[in-house]
N, CA, C and O atoms as CSV, one atom per row, in Angstrom:
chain,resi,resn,atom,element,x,y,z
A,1,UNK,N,N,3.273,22.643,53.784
A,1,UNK,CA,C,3.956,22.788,52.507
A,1,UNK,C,C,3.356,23.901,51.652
A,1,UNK,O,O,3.824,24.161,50.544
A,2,UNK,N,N,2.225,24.617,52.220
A,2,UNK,CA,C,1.319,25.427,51.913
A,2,UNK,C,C,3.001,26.595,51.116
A,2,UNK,O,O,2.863,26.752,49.903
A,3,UNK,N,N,4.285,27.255,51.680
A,3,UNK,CA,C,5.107,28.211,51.794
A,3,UNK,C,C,5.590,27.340,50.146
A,3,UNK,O,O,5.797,28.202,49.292
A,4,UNK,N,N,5.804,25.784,49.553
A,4,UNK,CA,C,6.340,25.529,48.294
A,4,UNK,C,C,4.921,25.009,47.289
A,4,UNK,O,O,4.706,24.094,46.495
A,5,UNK,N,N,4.188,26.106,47.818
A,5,UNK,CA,C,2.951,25.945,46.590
A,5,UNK,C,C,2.180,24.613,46.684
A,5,UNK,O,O,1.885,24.066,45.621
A,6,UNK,N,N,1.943,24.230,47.460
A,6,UNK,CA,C,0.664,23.246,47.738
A,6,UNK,C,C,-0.490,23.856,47.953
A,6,UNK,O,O,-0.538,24.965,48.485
A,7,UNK,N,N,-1.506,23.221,47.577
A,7,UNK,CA,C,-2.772,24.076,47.543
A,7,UNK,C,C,-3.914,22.470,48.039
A,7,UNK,O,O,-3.867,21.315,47.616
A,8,UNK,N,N,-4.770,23.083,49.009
A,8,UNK,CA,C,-5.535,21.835,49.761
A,8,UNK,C,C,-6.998,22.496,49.085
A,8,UNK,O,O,-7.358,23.667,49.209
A,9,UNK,N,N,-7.613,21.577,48.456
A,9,UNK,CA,C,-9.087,21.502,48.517
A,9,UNK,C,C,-9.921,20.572,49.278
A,9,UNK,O,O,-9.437,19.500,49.641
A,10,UNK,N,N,-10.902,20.824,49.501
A,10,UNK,CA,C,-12.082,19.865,49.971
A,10,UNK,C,C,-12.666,20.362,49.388
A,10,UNK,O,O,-12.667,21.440,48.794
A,11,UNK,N,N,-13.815,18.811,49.633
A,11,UNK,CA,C,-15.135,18.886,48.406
A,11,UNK,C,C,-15.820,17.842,49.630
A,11,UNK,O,O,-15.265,16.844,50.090
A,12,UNK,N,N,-17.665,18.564,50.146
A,12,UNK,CA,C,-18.094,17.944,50.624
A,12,UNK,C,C,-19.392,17.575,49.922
A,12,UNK,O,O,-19.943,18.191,49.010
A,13,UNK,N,N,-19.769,16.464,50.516
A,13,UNK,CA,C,-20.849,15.210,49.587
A,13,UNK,C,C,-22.052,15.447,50.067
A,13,UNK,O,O,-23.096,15.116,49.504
A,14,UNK,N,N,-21.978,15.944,50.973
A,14,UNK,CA,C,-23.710,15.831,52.048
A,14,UNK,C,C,-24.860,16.729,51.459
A,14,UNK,O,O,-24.802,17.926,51.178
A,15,UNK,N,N,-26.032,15.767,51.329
A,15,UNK,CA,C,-26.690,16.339,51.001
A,15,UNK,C,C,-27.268,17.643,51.589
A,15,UNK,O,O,-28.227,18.208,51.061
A,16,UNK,N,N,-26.604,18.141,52.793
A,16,UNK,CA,C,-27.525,19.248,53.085
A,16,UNK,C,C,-25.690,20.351,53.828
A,16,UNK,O,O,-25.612,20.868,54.943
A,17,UNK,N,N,-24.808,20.357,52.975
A,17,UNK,CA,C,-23.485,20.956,52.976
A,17,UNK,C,C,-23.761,22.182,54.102
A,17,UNK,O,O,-22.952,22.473,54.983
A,18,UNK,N,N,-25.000,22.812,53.910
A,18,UNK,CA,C,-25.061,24.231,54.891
A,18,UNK,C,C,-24.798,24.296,56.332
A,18,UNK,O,O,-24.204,25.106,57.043
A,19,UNK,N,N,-25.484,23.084,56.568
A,19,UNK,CA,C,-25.742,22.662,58.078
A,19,UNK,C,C,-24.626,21.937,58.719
A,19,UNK,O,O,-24.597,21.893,59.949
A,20,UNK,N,N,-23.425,21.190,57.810
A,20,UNK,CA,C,-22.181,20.444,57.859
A,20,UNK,C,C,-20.890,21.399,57.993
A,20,UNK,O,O,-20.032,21.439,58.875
A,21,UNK,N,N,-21.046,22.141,56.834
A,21,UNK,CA,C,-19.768,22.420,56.530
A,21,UNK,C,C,-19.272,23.611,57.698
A,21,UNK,O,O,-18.159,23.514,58.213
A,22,UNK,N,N,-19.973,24.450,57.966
A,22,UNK,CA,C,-19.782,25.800,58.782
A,22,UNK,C,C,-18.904,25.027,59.718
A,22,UNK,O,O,-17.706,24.854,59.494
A,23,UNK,N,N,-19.427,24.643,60.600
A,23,UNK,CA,C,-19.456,23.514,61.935
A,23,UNK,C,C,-18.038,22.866,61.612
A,23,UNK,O,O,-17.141,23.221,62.377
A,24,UNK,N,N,-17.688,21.966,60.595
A,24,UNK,CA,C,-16.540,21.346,60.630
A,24,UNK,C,C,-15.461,22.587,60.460
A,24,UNK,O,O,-14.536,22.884,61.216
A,25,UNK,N,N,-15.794,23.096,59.464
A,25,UNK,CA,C,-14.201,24.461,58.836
A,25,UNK,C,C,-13.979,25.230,60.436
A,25,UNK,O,O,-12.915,25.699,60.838
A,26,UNK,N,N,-14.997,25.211,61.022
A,26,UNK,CA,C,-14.700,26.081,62.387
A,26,UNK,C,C,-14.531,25.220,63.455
A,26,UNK,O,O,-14.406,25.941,64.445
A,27,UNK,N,N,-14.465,24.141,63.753
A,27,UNK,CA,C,-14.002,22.915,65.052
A,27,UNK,C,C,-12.570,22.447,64.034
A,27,UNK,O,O,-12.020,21.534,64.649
A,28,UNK,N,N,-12.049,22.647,63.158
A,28,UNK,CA,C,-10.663,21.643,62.619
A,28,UNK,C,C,-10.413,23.139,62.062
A,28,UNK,O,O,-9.506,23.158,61.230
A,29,UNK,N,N,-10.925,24.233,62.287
A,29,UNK,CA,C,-10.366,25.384,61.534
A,29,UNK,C,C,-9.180,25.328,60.314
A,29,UNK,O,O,-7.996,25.330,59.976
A,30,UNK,N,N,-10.254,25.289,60.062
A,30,UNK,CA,C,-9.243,24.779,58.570
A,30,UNK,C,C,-9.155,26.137,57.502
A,30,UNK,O,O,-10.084,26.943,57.446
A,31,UNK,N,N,-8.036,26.258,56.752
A,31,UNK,CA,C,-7.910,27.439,56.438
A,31,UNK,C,C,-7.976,27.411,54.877
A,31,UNK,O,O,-8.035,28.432,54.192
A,32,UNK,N,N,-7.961,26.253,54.431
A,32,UNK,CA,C,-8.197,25.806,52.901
A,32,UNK,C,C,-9.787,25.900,52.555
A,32,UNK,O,O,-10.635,25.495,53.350
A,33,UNK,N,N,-10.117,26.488,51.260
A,33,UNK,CA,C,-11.313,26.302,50.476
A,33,UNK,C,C,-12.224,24.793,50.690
A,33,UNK,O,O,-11.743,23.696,50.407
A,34,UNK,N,N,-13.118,24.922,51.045
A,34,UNK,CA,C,-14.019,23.878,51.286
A,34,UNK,C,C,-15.218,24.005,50.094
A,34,UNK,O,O,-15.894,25.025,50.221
A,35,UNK,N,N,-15.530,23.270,49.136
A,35,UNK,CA,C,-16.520,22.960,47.902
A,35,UNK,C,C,-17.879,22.528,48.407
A,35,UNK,O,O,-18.064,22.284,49.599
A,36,UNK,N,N,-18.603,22.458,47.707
A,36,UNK,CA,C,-19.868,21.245,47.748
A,36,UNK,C,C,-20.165,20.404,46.543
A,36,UNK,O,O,-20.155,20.837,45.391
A,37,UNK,N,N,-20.333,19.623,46.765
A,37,UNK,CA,C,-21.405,18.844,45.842
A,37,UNK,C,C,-22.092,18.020,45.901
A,37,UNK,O,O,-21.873,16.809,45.920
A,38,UNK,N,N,-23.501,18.880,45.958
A,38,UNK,CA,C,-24.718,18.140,46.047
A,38,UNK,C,C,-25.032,17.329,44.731
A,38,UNK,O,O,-25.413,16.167,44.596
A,39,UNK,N,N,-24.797,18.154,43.951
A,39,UNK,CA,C,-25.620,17.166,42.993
A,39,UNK,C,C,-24.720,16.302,42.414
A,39,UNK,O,O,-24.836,15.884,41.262
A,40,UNK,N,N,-23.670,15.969,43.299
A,40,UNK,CA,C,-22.558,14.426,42.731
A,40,UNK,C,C,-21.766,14.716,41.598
A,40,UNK,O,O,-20.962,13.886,41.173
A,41,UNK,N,N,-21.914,15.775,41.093
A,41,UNK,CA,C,-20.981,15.610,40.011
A,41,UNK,C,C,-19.437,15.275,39.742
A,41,UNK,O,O,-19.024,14.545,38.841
A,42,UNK,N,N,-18.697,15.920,40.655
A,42,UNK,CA,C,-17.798,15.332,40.779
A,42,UNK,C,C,-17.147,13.429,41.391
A,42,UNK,O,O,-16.085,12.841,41.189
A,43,UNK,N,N,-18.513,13.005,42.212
A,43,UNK,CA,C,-18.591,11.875,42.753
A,43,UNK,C,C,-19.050,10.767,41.423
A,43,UNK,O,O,-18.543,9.671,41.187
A,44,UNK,N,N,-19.774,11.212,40.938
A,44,UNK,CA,C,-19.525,10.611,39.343
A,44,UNK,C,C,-18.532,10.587,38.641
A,44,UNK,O,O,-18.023,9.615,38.084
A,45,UNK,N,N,-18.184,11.761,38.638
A,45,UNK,CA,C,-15.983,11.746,37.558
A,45,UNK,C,C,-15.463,10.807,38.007
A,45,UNK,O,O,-15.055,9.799,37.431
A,46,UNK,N,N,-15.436,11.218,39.604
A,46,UNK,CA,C,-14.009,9.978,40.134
A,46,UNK,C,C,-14.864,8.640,40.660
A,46,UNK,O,O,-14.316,7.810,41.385
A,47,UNK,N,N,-15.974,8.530,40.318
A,47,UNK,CA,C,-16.578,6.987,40.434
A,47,UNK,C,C,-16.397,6.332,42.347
A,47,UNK,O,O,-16.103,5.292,42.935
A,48,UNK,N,N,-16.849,7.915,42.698
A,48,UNK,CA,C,-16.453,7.634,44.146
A,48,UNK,C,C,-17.251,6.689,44.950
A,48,UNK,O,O,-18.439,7.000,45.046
A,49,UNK,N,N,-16.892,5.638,45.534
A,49,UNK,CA,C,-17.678,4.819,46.660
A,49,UNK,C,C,-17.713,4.799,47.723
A,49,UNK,O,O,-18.566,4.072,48.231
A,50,UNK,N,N,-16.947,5.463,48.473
A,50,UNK,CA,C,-16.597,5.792,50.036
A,50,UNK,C,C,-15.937,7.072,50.092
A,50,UNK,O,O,-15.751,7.828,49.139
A,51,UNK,N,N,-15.543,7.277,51.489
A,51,UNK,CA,C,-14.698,8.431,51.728
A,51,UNK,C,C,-13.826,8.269,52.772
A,51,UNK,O,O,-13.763,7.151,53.284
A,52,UNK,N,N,-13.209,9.071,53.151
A,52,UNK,CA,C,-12.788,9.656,52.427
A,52,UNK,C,C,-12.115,9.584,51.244
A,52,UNK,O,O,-11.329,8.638,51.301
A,53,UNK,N,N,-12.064,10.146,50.207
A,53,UNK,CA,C,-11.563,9.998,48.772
A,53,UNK,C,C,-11.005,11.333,48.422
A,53,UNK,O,O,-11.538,12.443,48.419
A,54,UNK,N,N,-9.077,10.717,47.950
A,54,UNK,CA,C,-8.357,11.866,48.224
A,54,UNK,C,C,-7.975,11.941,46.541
A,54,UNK,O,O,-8.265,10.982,45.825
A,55,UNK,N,N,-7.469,12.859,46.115
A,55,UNK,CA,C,-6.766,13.150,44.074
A,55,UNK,C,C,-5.999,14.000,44.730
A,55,UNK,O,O,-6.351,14.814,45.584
A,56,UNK,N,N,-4.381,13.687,44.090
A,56,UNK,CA,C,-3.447,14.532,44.243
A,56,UNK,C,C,-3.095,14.333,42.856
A,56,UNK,O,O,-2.970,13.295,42.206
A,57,UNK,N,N,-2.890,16.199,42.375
A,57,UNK,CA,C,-2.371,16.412,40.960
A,57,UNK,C,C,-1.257,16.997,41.100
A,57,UNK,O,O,-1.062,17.637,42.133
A,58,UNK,N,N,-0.215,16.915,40.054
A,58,UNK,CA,C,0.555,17.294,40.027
A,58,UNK,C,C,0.441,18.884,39.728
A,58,UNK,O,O,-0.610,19.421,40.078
A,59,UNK,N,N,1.493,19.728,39.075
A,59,UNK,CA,C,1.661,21.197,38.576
A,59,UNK,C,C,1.188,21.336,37.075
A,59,UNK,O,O,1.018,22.450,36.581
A,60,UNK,N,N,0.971,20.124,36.336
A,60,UNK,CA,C,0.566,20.257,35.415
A,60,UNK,C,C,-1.113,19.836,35.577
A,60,UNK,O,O,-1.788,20.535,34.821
A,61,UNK,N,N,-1.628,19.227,36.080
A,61,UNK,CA,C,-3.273,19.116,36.731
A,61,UNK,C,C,-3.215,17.717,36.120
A,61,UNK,O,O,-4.189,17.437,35.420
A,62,UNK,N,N,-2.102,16.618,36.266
A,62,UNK,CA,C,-2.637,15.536,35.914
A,62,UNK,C,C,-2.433,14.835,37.605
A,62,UNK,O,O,-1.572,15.026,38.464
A,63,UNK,N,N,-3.914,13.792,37.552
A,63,UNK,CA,C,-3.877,13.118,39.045
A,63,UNK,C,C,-2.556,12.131,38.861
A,63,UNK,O,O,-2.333,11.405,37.892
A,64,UNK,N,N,-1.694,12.306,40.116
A,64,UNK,CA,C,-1.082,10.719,40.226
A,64,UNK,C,C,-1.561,10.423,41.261
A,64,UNK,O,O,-0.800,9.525,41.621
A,65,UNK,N,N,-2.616,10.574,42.359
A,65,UNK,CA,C,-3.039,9.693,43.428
A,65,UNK,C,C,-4.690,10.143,43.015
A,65,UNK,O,O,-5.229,11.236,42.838
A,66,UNK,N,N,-5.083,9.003,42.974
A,66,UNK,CA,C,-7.092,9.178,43.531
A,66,UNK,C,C,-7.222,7.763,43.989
A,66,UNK,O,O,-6.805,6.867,43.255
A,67,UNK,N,N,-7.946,7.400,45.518
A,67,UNK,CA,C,-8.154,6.837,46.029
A,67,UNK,C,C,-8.513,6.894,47.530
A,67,UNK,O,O,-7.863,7.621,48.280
A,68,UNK,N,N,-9.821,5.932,48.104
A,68,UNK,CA,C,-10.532,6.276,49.061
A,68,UNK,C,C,-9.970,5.242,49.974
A,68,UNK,O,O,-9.434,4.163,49.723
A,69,UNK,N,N,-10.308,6.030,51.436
A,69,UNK,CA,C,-9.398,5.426,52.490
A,69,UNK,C,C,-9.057,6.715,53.525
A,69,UNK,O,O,-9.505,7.861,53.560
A,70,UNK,N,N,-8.244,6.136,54.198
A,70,UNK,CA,C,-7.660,6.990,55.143
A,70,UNK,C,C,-5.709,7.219,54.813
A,70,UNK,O,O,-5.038,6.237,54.494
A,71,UNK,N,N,-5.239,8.250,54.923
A,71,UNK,CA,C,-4.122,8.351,54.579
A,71,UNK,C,C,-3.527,9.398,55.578
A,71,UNK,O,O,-4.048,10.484,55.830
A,72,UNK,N,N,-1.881,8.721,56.333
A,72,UNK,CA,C,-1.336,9.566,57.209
A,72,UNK,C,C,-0.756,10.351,56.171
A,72,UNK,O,O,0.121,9.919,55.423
A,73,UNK,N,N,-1.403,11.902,56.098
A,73,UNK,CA,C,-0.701,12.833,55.325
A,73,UNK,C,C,0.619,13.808,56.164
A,73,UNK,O,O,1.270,14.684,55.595
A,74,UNK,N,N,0.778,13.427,57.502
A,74,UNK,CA,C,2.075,14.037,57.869
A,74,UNK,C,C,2.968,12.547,57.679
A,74,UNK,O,O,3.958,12.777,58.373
A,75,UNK,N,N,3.125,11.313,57.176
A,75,UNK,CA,C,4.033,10.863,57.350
A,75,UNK,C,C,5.477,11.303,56.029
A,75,UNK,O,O,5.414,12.058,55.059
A,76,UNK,N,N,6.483,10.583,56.473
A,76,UNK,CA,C,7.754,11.047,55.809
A,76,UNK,C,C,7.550,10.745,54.734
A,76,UNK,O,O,7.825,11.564,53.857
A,77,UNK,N,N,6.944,9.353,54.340
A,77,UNK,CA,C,7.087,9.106,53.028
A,77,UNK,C,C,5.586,9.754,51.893
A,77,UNK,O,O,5.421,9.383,50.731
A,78,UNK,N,N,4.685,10.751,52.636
A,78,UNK,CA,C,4.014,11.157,51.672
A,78,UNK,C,C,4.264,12.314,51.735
A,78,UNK,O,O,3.643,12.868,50.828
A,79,UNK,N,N,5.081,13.325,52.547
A,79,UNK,CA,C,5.186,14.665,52.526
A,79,UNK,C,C,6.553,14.408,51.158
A,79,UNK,O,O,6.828,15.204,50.261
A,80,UNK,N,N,7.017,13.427,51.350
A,80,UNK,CA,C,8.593,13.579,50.719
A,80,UNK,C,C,8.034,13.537,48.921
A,80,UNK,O,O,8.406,14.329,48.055
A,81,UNK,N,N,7.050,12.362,48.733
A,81,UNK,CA,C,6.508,12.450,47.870
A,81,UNK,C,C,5.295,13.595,47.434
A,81,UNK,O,O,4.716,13.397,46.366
A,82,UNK,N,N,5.022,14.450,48.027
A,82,UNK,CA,C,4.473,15.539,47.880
A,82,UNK,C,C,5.155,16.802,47.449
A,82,UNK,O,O,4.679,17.704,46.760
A,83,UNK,N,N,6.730,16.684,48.139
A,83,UNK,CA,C,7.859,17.968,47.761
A,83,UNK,C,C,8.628,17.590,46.804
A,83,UNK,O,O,9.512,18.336,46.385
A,84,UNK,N,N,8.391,16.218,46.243
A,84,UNK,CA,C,8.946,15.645,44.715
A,84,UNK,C,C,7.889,16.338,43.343
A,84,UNK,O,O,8.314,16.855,42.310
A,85,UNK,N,N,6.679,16.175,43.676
A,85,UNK,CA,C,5.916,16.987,42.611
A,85,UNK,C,C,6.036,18.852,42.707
A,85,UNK,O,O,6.055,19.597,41.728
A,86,UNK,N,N,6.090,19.200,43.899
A,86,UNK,CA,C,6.359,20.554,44.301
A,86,UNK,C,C,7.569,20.973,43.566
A,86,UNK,O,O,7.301,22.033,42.999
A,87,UNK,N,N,8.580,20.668,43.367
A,87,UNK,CA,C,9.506,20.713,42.723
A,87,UNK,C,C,9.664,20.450,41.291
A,87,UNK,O,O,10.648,20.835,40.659
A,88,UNK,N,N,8.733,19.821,40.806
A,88,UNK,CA,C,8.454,19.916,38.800
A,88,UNK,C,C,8.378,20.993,38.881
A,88,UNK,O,O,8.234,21.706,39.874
A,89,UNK,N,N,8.526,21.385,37.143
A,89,UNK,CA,C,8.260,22.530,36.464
A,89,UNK,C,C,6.615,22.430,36.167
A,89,UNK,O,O,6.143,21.308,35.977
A,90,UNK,N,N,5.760,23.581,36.130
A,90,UNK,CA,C,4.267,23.520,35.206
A,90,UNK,C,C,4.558,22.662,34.257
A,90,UNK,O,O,3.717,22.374,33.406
C-alpha cells in the first residue's frame, strides 16, 4: 500500500540494536526505516509490555490501533481497514 501513502516504521528495543538490527533489515530485507531505542523512551509513552507492539496513525498522526501481539497484516479485513484511513483527508 506503500503506492497510496502508507509509510512502515520500526522501532527496535534491544539493548545492543547494532549487533540486531543489520542482520534482521538484511535476512527480511526490509525496505522501511528501522529506529532504536535503547534508552526506552518510546517503550515508556506506549507503556509497552511485550512485543511485538504495533500503533497505527491515521493522516492526521492520531493512533487508532496500539497494541501488542501478533497481527495478520496481509489479511482482507486489515488491509481494507488500512485503505479506509489512506483515503481521509490530512
Amino acid at each position: 500500500l506503500k503506492g497510496e501513502g502508507l509509510q512502515v516504521l520500526a522501532v527496535n528495543v534491544d539493548d545492543n540494536p547494532e549487533q540486531v538490527v543489520p542482520g534482521i533489515v538484511s535476512k527480511l530485507q526490509l525496505s522501511f526505516p528501522v529506529f532504536t531505542d535503547v534508552e526506552g523512551i518510546l517503550s515508556k509513552t506506549f507503556d509497552l509490555v511485550a512485543i511485538p507492539y504495533s500503533v497505527v496513525a491515521d493522516r492526521k498522526q492520531k493512533i487508532v490501533w496500539a497494541e501488542s501481539g501478533e497481527r495478520d497484516w496481509a489479511s482482507d479485513k486489515v488491509i481494507s481497514e488500512i485503505q479506509k484511513l489512506l483515503k481521509e483527508k490530512p
